[in-house]
N, C-alpha and C positions, 0 to 999 in steps of 0.2 A: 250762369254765363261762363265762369272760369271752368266748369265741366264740358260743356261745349267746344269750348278752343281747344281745352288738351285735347279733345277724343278727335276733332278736326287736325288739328295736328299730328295725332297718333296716325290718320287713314291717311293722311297726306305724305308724311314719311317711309307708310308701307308702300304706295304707289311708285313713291320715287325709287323705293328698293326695288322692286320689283321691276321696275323702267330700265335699270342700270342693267341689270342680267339676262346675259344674251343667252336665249332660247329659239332656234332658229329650227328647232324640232318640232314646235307646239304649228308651225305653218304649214307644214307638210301633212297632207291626209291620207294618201295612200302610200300603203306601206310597196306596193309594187313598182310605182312610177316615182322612176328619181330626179332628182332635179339635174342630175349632168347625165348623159349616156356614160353605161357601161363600155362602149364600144367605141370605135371610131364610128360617126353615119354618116351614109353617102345618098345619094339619088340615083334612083336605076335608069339604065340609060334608056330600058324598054318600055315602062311603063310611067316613070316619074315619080315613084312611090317613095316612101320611107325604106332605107337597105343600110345594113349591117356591112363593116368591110371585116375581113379577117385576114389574117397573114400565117400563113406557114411557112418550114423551114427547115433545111435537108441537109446533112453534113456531107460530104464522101470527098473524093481525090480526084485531079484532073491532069492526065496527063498534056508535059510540056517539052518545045524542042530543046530549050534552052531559054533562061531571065537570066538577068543581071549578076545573079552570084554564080549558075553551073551555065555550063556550053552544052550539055550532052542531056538526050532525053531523059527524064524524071518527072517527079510528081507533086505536086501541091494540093495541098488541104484545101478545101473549099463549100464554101455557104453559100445554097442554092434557095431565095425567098421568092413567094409564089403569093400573092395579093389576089382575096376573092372576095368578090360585092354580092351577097344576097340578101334579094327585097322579099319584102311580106308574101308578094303575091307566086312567089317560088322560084322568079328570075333568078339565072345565077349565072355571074362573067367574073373570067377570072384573068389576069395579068399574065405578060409572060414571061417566063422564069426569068430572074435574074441572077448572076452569078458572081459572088466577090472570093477573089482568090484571099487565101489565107498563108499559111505558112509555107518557106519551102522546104521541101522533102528530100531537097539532092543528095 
C-alpha cells in the first residue's frame, strides 16, 4: 500500500512538472506553416484570394523652389515607398508611389 501511494505520488508530481513547462513547440506540426505570417496578408482585389503585400523603397533627391530654410532652388533628400499586393494566383497591384521628403540640401 505505502509503495503504491509513493509511485502515485512520484507520477503525479512528474505530471504536474511537466504541466508547469511551457512547450508551445510540441503543437506545432509543420515545420513550413507558421503560426503568424511572415508577411503582411492582404486580399486581392481581383480574385479574393490569399496575397502577400510587400514594400519597396528608393532613395534619391528632389528638386525644390524654396522651404522654410532656403528661398532659392535646391535639393532635398528623399524616400520614394512603393507598396505591392501579390496573390497566389499571380495577381499583382501595386500603390502609387509615395514620396516623404528628407533632409535639406540648400
Amino acid at each position: 500500500m505505502k509503495r503504491t501511494r509513493k509511485l502515485l505520488a512520484m507520477a503525479l508530481a512528474l505530471m504536474l512538472s511537466l504541466s508547469c513547462m511551457a512547450m508551445p513547440a510540441m503543437a506545432h506540426e509543420n515545420e513550413n506553416e507558421g503560426i503568424m505570417p511572415l508577411k503582411p496578408v492582404a486580399t486581392c482585389a481581383i480574385c479574393g484570394g490569399y496575397a502577400e503585400m510587400s514594400t519597396s523603397q528608393t532613395s534619391g533627391q528632389i528638386r525644390v523652389t524654396g522651404c522654410s530654410e532656403v528661398d532659392k532652388p535646391h535639393y532635398h533628400s528623399t524616400i520614394i515607398v512603393t507598396k505591392t499586393i501579390t496573390c497566389e494566383n499571380g495577381h499583382s497591384v501595386s500603390s502609387q508611389p509615395e514620396t516623404f521628403l528628407g533632409a535639406c540640401r540648400g
